[in-house]
mmCIF file as Biopython writes it, N, C-alpha, C and O atoms, coordinates in Angstrom:
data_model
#
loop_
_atom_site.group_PDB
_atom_site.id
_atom_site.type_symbol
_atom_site.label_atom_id
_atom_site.label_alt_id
_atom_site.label_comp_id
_atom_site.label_asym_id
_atom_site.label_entity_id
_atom_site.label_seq_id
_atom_site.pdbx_PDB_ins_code
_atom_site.Cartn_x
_atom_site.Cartn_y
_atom_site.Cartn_z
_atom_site.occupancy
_atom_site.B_iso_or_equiv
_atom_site.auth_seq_id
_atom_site.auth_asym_id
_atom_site.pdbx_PDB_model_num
ATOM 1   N N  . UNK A ? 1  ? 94.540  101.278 92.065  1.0 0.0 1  A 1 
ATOM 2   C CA . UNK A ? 1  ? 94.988  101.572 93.396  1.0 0.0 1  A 1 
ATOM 3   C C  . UNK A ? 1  ? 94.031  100.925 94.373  1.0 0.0 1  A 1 
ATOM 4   O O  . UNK A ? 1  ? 92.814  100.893 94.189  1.0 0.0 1  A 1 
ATOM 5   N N  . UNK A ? 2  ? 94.605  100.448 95.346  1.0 0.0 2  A 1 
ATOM 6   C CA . UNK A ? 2  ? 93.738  100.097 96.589  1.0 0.0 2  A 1 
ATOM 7   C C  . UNK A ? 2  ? 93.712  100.646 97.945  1.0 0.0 2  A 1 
ATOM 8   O O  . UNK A ? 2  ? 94.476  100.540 98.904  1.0 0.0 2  A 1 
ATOM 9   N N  . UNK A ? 3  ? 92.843  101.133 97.788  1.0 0.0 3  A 1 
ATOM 10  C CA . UNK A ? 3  ? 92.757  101.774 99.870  1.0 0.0 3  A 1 
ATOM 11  C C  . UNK A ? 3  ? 91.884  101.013 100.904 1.0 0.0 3  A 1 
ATOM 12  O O  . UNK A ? 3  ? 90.698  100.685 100.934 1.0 0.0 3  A 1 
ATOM 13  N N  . UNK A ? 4  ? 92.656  100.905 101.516 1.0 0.0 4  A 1 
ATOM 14  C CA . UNK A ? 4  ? 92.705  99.980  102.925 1.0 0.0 4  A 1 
ATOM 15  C C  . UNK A ? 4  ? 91.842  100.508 103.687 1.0 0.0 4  A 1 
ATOM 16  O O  . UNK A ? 4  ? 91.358  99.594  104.355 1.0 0.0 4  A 1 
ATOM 17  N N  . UNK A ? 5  ? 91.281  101.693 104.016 1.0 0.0 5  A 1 
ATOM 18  C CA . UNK A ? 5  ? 90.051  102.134 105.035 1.0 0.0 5  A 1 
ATOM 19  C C  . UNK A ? 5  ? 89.712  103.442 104.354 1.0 0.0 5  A 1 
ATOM 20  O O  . UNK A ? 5  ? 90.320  103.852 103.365 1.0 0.0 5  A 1 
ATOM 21  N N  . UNK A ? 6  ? 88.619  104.130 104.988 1.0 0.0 6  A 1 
ATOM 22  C CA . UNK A ? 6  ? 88.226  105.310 104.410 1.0 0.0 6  A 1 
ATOM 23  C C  . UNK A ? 6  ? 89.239  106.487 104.654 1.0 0.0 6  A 1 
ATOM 24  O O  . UNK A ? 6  ? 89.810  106.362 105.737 1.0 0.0 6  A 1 
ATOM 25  N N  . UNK A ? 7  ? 89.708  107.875 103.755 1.0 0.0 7  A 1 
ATOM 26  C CA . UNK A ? 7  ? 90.769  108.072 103.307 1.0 0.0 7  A 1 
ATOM 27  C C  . UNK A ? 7  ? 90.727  109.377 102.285 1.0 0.0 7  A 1 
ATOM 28  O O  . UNK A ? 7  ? 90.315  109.468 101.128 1.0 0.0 7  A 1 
ATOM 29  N N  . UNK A ? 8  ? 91.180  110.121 102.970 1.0 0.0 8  A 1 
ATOM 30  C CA . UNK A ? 8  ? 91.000  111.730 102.396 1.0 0.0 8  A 1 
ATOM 31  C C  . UNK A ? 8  ? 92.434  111.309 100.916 1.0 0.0 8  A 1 
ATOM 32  O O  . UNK A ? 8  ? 93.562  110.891 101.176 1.0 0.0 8  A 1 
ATOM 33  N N  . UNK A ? 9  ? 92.033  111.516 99.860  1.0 0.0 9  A 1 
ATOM 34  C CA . UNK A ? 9  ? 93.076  110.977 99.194  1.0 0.0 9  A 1 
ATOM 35  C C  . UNK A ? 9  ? 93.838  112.564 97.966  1.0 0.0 9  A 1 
ATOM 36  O O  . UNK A ? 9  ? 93.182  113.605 97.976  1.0 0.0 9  A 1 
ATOM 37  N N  . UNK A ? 10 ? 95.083  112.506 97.111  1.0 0.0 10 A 1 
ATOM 38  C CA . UNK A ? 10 ? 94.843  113.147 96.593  1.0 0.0 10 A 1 
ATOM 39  C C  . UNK A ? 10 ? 95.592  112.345 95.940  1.0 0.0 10 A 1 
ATOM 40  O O  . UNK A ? 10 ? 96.276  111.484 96.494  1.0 0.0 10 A 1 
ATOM 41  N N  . UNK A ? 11 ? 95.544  112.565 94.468  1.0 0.0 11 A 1 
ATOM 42  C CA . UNK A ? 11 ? 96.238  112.170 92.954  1.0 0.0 11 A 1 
ATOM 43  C C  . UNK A ? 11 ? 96.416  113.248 92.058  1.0 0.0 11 A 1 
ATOM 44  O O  . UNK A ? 11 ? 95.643  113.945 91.401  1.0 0.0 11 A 1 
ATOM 45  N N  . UNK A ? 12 ? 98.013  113.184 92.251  1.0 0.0 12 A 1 
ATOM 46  C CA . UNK A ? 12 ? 98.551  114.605 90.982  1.0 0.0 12 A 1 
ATOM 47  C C  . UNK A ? 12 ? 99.303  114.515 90.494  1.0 0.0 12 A 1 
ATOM 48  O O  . UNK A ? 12 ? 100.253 113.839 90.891  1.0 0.0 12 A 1 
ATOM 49  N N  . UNK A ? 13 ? 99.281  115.513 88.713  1.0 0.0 13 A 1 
ATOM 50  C CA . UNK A ? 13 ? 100.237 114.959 87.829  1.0 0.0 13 A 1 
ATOM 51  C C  . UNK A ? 13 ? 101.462 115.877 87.766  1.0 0.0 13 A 1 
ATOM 52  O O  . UNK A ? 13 ? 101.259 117.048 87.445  1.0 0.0 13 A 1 
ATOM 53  N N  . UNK A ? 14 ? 102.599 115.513 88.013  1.0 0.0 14 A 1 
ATOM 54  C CA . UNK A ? 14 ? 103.441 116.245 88.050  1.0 0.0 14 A 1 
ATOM 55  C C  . UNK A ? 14 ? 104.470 116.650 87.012  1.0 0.0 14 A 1 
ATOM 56  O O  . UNK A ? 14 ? 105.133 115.625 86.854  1.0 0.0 14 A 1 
ATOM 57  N N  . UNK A ? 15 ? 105.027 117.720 86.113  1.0 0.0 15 A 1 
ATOM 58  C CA . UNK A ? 15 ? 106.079 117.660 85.359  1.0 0.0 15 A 1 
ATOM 59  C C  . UNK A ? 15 ? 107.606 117.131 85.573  1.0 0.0 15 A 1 
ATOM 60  O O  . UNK A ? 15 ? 107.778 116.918 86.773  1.0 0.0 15 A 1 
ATOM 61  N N  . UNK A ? 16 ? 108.826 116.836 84.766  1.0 0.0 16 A 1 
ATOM 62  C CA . UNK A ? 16 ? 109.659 116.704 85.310  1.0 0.0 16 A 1 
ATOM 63  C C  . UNK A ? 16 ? 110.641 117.570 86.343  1.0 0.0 16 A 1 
ATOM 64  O O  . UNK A ? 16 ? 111.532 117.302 87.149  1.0 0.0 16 A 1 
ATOM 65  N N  . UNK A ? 17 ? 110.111 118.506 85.960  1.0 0.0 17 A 1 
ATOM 66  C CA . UNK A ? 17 ? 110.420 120.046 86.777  1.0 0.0 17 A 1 
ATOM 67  C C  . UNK A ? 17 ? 109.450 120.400 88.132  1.0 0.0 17 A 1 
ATOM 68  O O  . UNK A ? 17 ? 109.215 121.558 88.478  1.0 0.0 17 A 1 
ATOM 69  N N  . UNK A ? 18 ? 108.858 119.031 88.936  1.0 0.0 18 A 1 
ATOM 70  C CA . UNK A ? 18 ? 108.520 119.370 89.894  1.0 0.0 18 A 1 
ATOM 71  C C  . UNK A ? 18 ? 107.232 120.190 89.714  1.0 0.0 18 A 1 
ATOM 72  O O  . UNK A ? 18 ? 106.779 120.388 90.842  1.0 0.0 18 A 1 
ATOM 73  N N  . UNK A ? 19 ? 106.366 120.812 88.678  1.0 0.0 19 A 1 
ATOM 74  C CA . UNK A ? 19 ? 105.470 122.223 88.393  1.0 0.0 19 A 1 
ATOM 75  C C  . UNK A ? 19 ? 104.314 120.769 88.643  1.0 0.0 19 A 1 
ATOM 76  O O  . UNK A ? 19 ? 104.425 119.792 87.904  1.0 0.0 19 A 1 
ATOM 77  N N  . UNK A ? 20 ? 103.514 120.801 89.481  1.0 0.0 20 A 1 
ATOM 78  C CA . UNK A ? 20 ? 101.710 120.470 89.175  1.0 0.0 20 A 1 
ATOM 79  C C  . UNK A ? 20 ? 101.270 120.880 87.812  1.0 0.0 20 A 1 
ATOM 80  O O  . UNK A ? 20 ? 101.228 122.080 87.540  1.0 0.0 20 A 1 
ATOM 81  N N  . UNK A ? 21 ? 100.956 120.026 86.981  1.0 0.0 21 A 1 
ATOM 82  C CA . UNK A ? 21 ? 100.386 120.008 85.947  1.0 0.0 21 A 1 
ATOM 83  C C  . UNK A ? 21 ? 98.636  119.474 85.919  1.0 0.0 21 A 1 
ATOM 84  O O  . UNK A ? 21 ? 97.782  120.024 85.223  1.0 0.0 21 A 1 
ATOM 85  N N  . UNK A ? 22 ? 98.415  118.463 86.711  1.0 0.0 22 A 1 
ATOM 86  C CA . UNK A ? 22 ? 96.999  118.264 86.752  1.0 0.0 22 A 1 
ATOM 87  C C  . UNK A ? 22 ? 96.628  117.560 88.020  1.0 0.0 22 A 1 
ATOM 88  O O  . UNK A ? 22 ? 97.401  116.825 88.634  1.0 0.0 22 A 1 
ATOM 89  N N  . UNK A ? 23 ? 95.412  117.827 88.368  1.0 0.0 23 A 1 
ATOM 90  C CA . UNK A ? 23 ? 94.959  117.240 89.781  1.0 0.0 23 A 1 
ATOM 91  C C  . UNK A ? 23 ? 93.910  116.535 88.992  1.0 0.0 23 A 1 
ATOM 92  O O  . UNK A ? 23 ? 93.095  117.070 88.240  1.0 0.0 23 A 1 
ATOM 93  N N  . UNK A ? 24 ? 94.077  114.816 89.351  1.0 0.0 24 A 1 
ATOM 94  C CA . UNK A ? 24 ? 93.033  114.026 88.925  1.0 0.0 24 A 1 
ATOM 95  C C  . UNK A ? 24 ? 92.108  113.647 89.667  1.0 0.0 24 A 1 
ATOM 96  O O  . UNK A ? 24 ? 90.948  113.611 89.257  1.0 0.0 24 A 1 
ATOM 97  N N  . UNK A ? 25 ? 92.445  113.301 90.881  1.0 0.0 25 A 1 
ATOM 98  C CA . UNK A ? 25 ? 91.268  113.501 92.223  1.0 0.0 25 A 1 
ATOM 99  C C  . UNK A ? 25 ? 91.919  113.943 93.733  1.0 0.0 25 A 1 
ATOM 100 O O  . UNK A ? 25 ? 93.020  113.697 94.226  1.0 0.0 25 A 1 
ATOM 101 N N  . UNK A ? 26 ? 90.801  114.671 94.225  1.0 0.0 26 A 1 
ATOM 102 C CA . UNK A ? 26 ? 91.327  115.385 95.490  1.0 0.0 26 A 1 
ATOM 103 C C  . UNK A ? 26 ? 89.816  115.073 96.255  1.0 0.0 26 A 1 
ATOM 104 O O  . UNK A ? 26 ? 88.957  115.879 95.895  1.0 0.0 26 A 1 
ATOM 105 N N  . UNK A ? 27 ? 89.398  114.173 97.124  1.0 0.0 27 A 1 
ATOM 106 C CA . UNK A ? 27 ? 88.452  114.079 98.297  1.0 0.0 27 A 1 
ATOM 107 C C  . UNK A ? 27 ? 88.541  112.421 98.478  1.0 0.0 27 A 1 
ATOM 108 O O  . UNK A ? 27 ? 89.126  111.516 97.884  1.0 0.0 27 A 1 
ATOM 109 N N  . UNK A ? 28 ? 87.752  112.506 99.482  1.0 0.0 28 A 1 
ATOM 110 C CA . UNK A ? 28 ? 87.241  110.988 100.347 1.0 0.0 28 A 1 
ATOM 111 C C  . UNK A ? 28 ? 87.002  109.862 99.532  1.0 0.0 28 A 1 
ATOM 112 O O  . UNK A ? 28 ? 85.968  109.713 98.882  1.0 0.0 28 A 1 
ATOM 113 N N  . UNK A ? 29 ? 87.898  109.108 99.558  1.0 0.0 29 A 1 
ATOM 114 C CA . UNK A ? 29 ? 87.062  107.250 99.043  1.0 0.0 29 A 1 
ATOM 115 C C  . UNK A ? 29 ? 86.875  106.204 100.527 1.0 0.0 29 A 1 
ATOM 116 O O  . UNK A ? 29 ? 87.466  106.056 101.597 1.0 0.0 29 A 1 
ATOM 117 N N  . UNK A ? 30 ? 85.842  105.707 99.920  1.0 0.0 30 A 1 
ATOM 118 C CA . UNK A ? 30 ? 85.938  104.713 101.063 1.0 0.0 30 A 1 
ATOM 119 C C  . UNK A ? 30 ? 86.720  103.415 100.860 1.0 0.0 30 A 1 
ATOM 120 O O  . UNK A ? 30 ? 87.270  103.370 99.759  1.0 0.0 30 A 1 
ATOM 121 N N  . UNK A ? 31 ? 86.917  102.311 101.670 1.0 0.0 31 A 1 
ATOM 122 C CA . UNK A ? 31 ? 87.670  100.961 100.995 1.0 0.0 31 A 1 
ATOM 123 C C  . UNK A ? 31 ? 87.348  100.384 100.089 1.0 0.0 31 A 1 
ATOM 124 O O  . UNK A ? 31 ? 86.158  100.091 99.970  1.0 0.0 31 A 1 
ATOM 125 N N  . UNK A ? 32 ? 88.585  99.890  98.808  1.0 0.0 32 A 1 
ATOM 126 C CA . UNK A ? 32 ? 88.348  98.809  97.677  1.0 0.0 32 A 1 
ATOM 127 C C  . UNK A ? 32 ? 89.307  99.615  96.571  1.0 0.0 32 A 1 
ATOM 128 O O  . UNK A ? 32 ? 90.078  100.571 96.650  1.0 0.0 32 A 1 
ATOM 129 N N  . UNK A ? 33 ? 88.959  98.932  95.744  1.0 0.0 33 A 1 
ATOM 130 C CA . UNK A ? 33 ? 89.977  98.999  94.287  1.0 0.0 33 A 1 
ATOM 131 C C  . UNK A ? 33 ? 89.576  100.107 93.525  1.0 0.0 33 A 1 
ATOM 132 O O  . UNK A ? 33 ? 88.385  100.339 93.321  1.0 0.0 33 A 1 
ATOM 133 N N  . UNK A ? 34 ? 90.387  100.733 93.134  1.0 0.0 34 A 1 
ATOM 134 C CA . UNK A ? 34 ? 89.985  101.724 91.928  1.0 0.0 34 A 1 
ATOM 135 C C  . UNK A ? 34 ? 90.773  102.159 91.419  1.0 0.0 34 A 1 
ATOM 136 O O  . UNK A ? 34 ? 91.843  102.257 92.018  1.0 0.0 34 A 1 
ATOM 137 N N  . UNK A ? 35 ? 90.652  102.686 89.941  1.0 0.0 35 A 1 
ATOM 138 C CA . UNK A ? 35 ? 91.293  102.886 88.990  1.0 0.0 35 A 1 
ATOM 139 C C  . UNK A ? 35 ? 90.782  104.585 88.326  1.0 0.0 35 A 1 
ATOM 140 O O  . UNK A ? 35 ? 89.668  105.072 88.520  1.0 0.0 35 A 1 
ATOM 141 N N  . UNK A ? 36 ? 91.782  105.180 87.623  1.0 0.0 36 A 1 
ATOM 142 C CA . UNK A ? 36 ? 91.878  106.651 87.557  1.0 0.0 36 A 1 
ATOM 143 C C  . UNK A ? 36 ? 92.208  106.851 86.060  1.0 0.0 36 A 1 
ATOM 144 O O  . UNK A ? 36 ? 93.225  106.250 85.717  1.0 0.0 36 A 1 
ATOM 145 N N  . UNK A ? 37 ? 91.612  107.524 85.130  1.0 0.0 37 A 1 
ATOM 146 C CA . UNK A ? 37 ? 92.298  107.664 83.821  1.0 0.0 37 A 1 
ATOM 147 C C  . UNK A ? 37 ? 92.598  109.226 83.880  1.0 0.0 37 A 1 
ATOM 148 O O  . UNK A ? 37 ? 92.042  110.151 84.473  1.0 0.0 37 A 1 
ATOM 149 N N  . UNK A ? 38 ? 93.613  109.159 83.097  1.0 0.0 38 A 1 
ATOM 150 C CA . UNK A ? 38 ? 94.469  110.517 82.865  1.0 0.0 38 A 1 
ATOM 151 C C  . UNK A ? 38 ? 94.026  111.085 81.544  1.0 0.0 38 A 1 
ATOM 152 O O  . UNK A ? 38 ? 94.665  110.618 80.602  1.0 0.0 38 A 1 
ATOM 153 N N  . UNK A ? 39 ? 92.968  112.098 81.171  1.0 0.0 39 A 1 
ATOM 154 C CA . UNK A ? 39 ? 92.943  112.194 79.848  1.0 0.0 39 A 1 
ATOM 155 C C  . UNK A ? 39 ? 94.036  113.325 79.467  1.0 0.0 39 A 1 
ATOM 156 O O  . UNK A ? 39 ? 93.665  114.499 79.475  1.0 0.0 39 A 1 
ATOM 157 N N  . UNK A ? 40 ? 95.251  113.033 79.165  1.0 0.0 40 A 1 
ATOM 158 C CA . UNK A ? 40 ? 96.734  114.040 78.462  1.0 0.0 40 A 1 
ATOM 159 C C  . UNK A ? 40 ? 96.311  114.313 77.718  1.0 0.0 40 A 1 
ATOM 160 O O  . UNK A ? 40 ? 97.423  114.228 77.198  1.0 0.0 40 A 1 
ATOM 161 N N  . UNK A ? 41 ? 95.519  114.722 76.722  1.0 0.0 41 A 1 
ATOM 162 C CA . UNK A ? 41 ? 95.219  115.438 75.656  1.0 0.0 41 A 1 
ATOM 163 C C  . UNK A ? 41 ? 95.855  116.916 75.294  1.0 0.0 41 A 1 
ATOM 164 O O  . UNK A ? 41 ? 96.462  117.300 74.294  1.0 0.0 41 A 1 
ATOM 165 N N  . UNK A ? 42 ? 95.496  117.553 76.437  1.0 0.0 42 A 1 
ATOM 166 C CA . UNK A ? 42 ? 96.600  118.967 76.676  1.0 0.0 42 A 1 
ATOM 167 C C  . UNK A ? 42 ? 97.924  119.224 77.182  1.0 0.0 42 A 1 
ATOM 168 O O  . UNK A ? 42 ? 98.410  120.330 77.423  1.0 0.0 42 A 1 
ATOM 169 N N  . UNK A ? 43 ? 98.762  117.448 77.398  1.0 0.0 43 A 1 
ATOM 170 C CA . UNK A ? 43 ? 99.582  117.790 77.829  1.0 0.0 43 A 1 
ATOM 171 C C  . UNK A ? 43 ? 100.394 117.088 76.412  1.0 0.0 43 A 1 
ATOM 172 O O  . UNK A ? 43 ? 99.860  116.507 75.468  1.0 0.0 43 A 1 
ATOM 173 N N  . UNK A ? 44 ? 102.180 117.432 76.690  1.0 0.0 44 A 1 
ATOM 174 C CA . UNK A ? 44 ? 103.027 117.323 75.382  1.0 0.0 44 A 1 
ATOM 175 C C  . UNK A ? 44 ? 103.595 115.806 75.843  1.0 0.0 44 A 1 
ATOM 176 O O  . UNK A ? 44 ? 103.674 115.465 77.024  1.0 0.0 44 A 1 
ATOM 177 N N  . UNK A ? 45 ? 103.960 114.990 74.750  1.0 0.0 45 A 1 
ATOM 178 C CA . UNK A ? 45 ? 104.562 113.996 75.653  1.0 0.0 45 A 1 
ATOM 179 C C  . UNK A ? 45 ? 105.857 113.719 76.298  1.0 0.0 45 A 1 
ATOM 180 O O  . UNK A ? 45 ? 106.765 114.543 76.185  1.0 0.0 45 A 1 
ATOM 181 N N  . UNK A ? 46 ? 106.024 112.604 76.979  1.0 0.0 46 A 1 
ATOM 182 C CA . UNK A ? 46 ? 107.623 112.952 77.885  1.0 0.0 46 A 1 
ATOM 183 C C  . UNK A ? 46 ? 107.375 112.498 79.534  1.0 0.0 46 A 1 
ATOM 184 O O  . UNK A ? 46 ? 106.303 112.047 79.939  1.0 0.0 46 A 1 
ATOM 185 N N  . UNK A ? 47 ? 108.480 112.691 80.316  1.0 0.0 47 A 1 
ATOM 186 C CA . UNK A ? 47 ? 108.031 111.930 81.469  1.0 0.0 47 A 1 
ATOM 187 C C  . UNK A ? 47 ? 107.156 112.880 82.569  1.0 0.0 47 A 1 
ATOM 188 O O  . UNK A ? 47 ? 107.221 114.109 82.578  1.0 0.0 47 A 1 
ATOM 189 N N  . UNK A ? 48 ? 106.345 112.092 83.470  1.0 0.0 48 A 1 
ATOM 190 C CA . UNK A ? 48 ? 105.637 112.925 84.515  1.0 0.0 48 A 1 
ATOM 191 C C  . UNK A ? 48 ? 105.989 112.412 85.602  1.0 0.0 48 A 1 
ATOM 192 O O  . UNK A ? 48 ? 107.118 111.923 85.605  1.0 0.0 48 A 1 
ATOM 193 N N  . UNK A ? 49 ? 105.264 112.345 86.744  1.0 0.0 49 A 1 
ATOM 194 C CA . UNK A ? 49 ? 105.281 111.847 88.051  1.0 0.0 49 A 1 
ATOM 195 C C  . UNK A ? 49 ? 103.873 112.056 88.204  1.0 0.0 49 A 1 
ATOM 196 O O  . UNK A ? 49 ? 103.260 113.067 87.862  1.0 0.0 49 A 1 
ATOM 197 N N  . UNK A ? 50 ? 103.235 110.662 88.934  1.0 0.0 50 A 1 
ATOM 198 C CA . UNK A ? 50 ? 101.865 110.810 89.295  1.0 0.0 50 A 1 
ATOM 199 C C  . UNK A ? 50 ? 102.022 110.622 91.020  1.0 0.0 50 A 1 
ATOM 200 O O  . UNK A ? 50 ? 102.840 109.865 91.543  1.0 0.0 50 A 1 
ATOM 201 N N  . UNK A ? 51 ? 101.520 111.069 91.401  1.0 0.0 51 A 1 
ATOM 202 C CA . UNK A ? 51 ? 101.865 111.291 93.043  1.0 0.0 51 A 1 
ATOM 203 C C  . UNK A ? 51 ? 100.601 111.482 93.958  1.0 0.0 51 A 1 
ATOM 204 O O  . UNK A ? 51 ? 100.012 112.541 94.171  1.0 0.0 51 A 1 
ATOM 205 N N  . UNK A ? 52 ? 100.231 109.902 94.586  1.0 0.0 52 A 1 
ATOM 206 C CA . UNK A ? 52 ? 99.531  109.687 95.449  1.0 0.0 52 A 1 
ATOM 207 C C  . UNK A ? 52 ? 99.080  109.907 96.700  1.0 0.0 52 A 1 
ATOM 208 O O  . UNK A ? 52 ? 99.530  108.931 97.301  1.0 0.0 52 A 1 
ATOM 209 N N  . UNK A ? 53 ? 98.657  110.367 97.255  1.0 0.0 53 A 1 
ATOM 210 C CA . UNK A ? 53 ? 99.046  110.934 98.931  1.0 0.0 53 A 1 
ATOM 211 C C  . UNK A ? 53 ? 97.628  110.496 99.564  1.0 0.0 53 A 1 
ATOM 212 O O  . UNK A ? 53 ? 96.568  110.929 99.112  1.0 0.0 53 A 1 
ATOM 213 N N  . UNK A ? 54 ? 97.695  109.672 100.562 1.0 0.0 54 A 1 
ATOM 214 C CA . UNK A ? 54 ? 96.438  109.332 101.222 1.0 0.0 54 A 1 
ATOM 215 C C  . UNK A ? 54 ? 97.020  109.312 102.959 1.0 0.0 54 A 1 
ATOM 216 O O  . UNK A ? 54 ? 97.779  108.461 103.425 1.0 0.0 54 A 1 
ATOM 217 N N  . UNK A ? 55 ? 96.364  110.616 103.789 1.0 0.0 55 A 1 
ATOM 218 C CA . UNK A ? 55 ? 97.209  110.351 104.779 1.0 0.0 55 A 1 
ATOM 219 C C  . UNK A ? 55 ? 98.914  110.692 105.424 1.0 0.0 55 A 1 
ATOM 220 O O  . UNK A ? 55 ? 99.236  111.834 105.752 1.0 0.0 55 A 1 
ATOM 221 N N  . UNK A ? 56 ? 99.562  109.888 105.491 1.0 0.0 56 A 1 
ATOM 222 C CA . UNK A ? 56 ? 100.873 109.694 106.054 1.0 0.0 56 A 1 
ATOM 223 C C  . UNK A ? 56 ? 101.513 108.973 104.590 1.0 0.0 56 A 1 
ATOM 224 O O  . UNK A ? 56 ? 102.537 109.346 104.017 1.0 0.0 56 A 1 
ATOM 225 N N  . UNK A ? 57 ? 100.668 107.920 104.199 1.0 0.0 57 A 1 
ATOM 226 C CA . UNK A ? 57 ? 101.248 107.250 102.800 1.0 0.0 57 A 1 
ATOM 227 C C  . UNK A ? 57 ? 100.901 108.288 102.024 1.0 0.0 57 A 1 
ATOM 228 O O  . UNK A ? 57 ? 99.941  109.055 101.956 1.0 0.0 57 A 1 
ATOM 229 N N  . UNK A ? 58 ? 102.736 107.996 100.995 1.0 0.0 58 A 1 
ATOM 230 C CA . UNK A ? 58 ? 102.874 108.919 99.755  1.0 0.0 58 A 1 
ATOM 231 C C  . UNK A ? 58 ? 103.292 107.758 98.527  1.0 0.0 58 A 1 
ATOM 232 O O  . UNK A ? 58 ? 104.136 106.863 98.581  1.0 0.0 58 A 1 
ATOM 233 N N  . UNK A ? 59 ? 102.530 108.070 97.615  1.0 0.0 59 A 1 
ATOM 234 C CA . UNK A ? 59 ? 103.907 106.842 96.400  1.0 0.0 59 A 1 
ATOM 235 C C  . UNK A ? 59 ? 103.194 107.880 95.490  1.0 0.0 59 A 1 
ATOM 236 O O  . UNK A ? 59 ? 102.080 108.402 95.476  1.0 0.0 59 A 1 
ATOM 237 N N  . UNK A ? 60 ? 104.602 107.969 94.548  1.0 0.0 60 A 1 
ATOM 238 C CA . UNK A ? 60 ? 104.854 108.528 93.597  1.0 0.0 60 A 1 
ATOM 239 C C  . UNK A ? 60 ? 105.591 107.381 92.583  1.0 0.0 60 A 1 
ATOM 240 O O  . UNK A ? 60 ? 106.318 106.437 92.892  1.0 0.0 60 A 1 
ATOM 241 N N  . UNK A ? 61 ? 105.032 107.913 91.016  1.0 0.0 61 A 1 
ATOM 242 C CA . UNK A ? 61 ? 105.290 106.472 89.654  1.0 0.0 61 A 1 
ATOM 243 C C  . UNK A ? 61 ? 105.902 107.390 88.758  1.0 0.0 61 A 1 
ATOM 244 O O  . UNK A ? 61 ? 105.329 108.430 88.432  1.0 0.0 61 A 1 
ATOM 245 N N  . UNK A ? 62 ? 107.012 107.079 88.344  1.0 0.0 62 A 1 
ATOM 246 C CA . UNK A ? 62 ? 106.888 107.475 87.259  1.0 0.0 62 A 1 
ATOM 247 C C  . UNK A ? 62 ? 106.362 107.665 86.124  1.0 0.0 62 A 1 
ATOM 248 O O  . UNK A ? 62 ? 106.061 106.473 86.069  1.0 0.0 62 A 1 
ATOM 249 N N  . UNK A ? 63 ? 105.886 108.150 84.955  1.0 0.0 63 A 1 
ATOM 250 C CA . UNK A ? 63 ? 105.250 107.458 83.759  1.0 0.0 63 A 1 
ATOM 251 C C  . UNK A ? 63 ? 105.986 107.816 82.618  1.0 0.0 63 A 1 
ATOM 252 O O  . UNK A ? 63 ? 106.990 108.485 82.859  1.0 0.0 63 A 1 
ATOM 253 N N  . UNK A ? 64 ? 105.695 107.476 81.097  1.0 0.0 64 A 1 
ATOM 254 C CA . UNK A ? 64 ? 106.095 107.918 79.810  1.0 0.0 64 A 1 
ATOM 255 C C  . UNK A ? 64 ? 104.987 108.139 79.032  1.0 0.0 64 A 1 
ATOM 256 O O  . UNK A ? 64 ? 104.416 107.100 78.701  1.0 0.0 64 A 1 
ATOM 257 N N  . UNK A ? 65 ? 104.455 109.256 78.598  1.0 0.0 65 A 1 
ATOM 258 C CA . UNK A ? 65 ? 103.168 109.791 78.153  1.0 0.0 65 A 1 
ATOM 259 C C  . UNK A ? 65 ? 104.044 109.817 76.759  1.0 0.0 65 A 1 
ATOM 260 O O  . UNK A ? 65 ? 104.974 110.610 76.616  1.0 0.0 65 A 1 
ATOM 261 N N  . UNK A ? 66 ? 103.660 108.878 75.750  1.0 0.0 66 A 1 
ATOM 262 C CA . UNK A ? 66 ? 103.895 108.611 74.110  1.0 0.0 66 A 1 
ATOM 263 C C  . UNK A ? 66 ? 102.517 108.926 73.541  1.0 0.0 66 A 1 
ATOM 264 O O  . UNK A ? 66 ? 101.583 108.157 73.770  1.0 0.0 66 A 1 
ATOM 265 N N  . UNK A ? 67 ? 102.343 110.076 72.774  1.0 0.0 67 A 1 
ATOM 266 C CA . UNK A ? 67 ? 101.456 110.187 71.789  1.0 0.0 67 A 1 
ATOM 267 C C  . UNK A ? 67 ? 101.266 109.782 70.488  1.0 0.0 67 A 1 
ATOM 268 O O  . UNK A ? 67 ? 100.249 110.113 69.880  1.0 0.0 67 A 1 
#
């Protein structure tokens, strides 16, 4: 992911049922590139939603968690 200026951010994993399943980061980055690993270990596999929110910008991804 890349953020464009400094940036209260949050990243969360969502079930297909809409339920919060995991918060991977919630506070301040400043500008540049970065990257986030998901350790699923406790979760089952199947689809999620990872859902970005920095601000006013939202993007949400689908994923396929295959164990």
């Amino acid at each position: 992911m890349k953020i464009s200026e400094y940036a209260n951010i949050s990243i969360d994993v969502y079930n297909m049922n809409g339920q919060l399943v995991e918060n991977l980061y919630k506070g301040f980055k400043n500008p540049g590139e970065y990257s986030i690993n998901w350790n699923a270990s406790n979760v089952t596999s199947g689809a999620y939603l990872i859902k970005l929110v920095s601000g006013s910008f939202v993007k949400t991804q689908k994923v396929m968690l295959v164990k």
